[in-house]
N, C-alpha and C positions, 0 to 999 in steps of 0.2 A: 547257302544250304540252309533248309529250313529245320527250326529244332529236333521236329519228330523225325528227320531223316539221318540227323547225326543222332538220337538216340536209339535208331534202331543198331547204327554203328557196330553201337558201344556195347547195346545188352542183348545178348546172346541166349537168352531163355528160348528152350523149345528146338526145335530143331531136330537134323540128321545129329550134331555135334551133343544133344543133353544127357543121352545115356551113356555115350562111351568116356564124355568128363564128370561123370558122376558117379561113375566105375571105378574110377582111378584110384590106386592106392594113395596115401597117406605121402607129402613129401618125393613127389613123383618130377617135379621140374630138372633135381640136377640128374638124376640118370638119362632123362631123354636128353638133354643140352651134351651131356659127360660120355656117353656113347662114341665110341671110336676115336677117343682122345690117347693121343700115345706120348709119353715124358720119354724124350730122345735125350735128352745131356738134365742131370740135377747137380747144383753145387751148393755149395753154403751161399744162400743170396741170390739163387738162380734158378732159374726153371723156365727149360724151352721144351716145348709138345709140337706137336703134330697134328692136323684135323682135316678134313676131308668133308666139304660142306656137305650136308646132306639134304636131302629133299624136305626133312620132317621139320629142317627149321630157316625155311626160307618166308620170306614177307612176299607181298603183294607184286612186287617188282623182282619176284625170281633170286633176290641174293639174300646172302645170309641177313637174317633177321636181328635189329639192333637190339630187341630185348634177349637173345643169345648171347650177343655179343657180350653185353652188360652182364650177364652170369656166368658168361666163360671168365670174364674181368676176376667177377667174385671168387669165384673157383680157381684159378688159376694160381688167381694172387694171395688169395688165402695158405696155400698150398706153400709159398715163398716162405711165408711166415715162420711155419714150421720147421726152415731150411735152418731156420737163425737160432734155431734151439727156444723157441720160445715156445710154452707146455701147453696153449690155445691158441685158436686163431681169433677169438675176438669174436666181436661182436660190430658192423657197419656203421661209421659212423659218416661218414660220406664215399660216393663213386659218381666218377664222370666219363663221359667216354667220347670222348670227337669220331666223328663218323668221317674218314678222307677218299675213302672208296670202297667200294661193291665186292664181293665176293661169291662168283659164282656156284650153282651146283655143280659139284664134283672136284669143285678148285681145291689143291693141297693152300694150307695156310702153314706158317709157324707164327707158332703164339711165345713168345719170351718174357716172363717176370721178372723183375727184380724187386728186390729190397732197398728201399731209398734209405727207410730207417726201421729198428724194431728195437723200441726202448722197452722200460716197466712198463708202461701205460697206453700208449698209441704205437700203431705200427703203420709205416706208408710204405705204396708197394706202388713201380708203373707197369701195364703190360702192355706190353705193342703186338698187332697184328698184320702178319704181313705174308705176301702172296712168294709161296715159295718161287716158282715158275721168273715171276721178272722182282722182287725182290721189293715190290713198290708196300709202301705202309699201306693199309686198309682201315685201320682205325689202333689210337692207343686211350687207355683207359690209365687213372687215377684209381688209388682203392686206401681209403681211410679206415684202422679198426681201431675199436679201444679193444684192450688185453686186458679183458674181467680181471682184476686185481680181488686174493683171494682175504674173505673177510680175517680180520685180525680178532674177531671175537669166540 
C-alpha cells in the first residue's frame, strides 16, 4: 500500500464524520464505550458486569472493537480499584490486552476484574472477557495504575 493511501486511512479531516466529532462534548469516549454496562456481582477485589455489544462500537470486521475493548479494561479495572478501599484509581501506567476472539453484535459478554494487587503506590488489576452464551474467553486485559500518592508538603 502506498503512503498517501495509508494516510488517507489515518486522517479523517472533512467528511460526513467532521461536524458531528466536532460537536462532541468534552470527555465523551467513556459514556459511548460505558452505555449499557451492568455490575451484576461487586466484592472487595471484584467486579463482574454485563454488556451487550452494540452496533456503535464495532470495527471493520463487525465485532466488538479492540480500542473498546482496551477502555472497557480501563474502566472496568479501574472500578476494582476502588473495591480495595483505595481513595483513587490512579493514573495508567501500563494496559495490555490479548485479542483471543470476536465478539459479535448483540452477543451478551461478561467482563470480570479482579485485583491482583493494590498497594500505596501501584495497583494491578486482570479483566477477562468472555462470551456468556458458550463461556469461551474473548479477550483478557492487564491494567497497571500508579495511585497519585498525596504531596506531603
Amino acid at each position: 500500500m502506498d503512503f498517501d493511501t495509508v494516510k488517507r486511512l489515518v486522517e479523517k479531516e472533512g467528511g460526513d464524520y467532521e461536524f458531528t466529532v466536532d460537536s462532541m462534548p468534552p470527555r465523551f469516549i467513556e459514556p459511548i464505550v460505558m452505555q449499557g454496562l451492568k455490575i451484576d456481582h461487586i466484592e472487595r477485589g471484584l467486579v463482574v458486569c454485563s454488556f451487550t455489544v452494540p452496533p456503535r462500537l464495532l470495527n471493520t470486521g463487525n465485532t466488538l472493537h479492540g480500542g473498546a475493548t482496551a477502555a472497557l479494561v480501563d474502566i472496568v479495572g479501574s472500578a476494582v480499584i476502588f473495591t480495595m478501599g483505595a481513595p483513587t484509581t490512579g493514573v495508567s501506567v501500563e494496559i495490555n490486552v490479548s485479542y483471543l476472539s470476536g465478539a459479535d453484535v448483540g452477543e451478551e459478554i461478561e467482563i470480570e476484574s479482579k485485583a491482583l494487587r493494590v498497594g500505596k503506590a501501584l495497583a494491578v488489576v486482570s479483566v477477562d472477557f468472555r462470551s456468556k452464551k458458550t463461556g469461551k474467553l474473548i479477550a483478557q486485559g492487564r491494567h497497571t495504575k500508579y495511585l497519585v500518592l498525596p504531596s506531603k508538603m
